[in-house]
C-alpha positions, 0 to 999 in steps of 0.5 A: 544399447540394443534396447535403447536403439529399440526403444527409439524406434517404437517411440518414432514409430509412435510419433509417426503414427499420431502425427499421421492421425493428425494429418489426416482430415476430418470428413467432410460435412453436409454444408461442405459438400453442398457448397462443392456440388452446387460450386460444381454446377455453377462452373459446368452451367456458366461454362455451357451457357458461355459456349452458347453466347459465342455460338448465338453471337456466330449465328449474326456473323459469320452466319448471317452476313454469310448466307444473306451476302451470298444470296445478293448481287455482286454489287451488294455484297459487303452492304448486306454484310455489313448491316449483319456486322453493325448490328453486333455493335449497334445491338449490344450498345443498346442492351447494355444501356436500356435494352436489358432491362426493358426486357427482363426488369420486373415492370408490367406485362407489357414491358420492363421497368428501368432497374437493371439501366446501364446494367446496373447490379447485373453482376456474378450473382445469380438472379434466381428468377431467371436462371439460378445457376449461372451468373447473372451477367452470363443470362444477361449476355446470352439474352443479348445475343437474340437481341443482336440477331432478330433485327439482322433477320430484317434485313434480309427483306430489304437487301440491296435498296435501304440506306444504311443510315435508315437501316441503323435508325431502323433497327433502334426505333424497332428493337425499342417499340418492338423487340423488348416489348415482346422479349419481356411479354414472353421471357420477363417475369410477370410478361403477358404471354410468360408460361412460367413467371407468372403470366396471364396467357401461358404461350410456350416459346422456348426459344424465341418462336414469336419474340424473334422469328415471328416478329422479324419475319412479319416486320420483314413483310411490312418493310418489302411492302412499304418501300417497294421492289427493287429496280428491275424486279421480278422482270431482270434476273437477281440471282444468288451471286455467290451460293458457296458464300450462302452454303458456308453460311448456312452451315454455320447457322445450323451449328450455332443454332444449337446454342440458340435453342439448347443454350435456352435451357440454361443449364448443362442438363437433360432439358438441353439434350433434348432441345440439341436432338430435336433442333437437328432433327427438325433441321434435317427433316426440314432439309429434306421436306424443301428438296422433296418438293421442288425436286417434284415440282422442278425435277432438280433438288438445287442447293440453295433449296436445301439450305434455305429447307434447313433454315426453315426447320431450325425456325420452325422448331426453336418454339418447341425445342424444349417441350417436344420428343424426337420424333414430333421434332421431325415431324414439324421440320418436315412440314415446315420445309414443305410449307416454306417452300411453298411460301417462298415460291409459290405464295410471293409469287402470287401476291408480288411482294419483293422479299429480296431473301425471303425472310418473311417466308422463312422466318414469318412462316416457319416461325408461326407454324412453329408456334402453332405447332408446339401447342400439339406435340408439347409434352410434359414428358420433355418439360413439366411446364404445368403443374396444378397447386399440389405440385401435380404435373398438368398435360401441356400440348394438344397430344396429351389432351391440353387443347387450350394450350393450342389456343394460347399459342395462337393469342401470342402468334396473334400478339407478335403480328399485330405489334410487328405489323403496326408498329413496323409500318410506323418506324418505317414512317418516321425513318422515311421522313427523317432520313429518308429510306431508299438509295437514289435509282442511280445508287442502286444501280451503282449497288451499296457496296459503293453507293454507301460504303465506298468499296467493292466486295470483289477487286477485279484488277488485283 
């Protein structure tokens, strides 16, 4: 009995060691673990650029509608939020239907063709072009976001006297005739100023420089110039009602910038880092430069300098995000809030234009010595833009002895002014004899928020 108990042990033993041998998988092979890795950073890139889309999206409200309603009279509060909100919608309805692919359609230099209308096959594959590891849809809505944001910038610059029925006339004719265009020249494959798919004059824009800051910004000027001061301006004071508001706004477009210019690297990498350290480095160093020039020329560093100096940085840097180090990053800031300032207060003055926000001064400025700028300290260090036919990397800025590149930076400043001064002066035309641009005297005394929408930002009797 003692030997057949034995015996049926070791044959259970045996029985348990092979069928643990069978259990036991097979090592993975080469393909496998290819697939699981790039499986990997498929799910790590998607889950960045998601975050981005949502911060850049908050960058328009509550960012935006926060600062520029902050910065006008009381009585024009829920207006200049509202043209902020109704472009989120406005924006992405017109990306959806032609925006997209007039921007990122294969096309000609100059603009997109219409194979993605309606956004047909922009699904979850991947579109090698333009960013092979994230879903196509996920470029897609990331690159709506700056299509949502650049025409908000505008409105800063006829705050408080546009009807909002121009506003939103506007803002359809200028993203067609204007923000496309320039979108698909500087980022679509085979665009004009593209550095990277094939363009004949490489302009580094990492962010948007000239697609959104520049054109905004100079479009902001020609529309304060053909509709002319507000009522009462520069002679009745038009103070920031609510720089809380402003401040709080402020601070929201510093975090969501960091999408705005890391998310454009379009993937969860180094590129991104770097982009991330040198948008906050220029933000500071811009701060700083602003309250450091009107504390001298003023004797006071005031809150609304600070925030304003903070915004001209992350301007001025967004074009050479990705190609610059640190300290070049702060540099740019610091000279931009230097420059802003003094285009803000010192230049608008001078020439007696009424950019009721200063958007021009902010975003035009900042955002073509930003362009410039990115032409001198751009490194192939951060980002090996150039490369010769044997795969050799080429210098890129001026610092590393590629001067050209400072002229090709400014060929695409020269190309977003011209487009957004022309082309803005035409809109504005045709709004005008359509529907008419400004409010009755009598509906901006009244202000938009009852003029245009019927309701009060503040209830005093509540």
């Amino acid at each position: 009995m003692k030997r057949i108990l034995s015996m049926l042990s070791l044959s259970a033993a045996m029985a348990a060691h092979l069928m643990g041998q069978a259990a036991t998988p097979a090592p993975p092979t080469t393909a496998a673990l290819e697939a699981g890795i790039k499986n990997a950073q498929l799910s790590a890139d998607n889950a960045w650029m998601l975050v981005s889309c949502a911060l850049v999206l908050m960058m328009t409200g509550p960012g935006l509608a926060l600062f520029y309603g902050g910065l006008v009279r009381r009585k024009n509060v829920l207006g200049t939020m509202m043209q902020s909100f109704i472009l989120m919608a406005i924006g992405t309805v017109l990306w959806a239907l032609i925006g997209y692919s007039l921007s990122f359609g294969e096309g000609s230099p100059f603009l997109g063709d219409l194979r993605y209308l309606f956004l047909d096959k922009v699904g979850a594959d991947p579109n090698p072009t333009y960013a092979a590891t994230i879903p196509h849809q996920t470029f897609m809505l990331f690159q709506m976001m700056f299509a949502i944001i650049t025409p908000a910038l505008i409105t800063g610059a006829f705050a408080e006297r546009m009807k909002f029925s121009a506003m939103v006339l506007f803002t359809i004719l200028w993203s067609l005739i204007v923000y496309y265009p320039m979108a698909h020249m500087v980022w679509g494959n085979n665009g004009l100023l593209n550095a990277f798919l094939g363009g004949k004059i490489p302009c580094l824009d990492f962010a948007g420089g000239t697609v959104v800051h520049i054109t905004s910004g100079v479009s902001a000027l020609v529309c304060a110039i053909v509709m002319g001061k507000r009522k009462g301006y520069p002679n009745e004071p038009m103070k920031p009602h609510s720089l809380v508001l402003s401040f709080i706004g402020a601070c929201l477009l510093w975090v969501g910038w960091f999408g705005f210019n890391a998310g454009s690297a379009l993937a969860a990498g180094g590129l991104a880092t770097s982009a991330f350290t040198a948008t906050h480095f220029g933000a500071a160093a811009a701060a700083c430069g602003w309250l450091l020039a009107e504390w001298m020329q003023h004797g006071k560093p005031s809150v609304l300098g600070g925030i304003s100096g903070a915004v001209a940085g992350l301007v001025a840097i967004t074009p050479a995000s990705g190609f610059v180090k640190p300290m070049p990053a702060l540099i740019i800031g610091f000279i931009a809030g230097v420059f802003c300032y003094f285009m803000v207060v010192k230049v608008k003055n001078m020439l007696g234009y009424d950019d009721s926000l200063d958007a021009f001064g902010v975003h035009g400025a900042g955002g073509t010595l930003g362009a410039i700028l990115t032409g001198v300290f751009a490194t192939s260090e951060i980002n090996p833009a150039f490369k010769d036919a044997s795969g050799k990397v080429l210098p890129v800025g001026l610092l590393e002895g590629n001067g050209g590149q400072v002229v090709n930076q400014i060929i695409g400043v020269g190309i977003s002014w011209v487009l957004a001064i022309v082309a803005t002066f035409i809109i504005l035309k045709v709004v005008d004899a359509v529907v008419g641009l400004r409010v009755s005297p009598e509906e901006e005394t009244m202000g938009l928020d009852l003029s245009q929408h019927g309701e009060e930002g503040y209830s005093l009797e509540s």
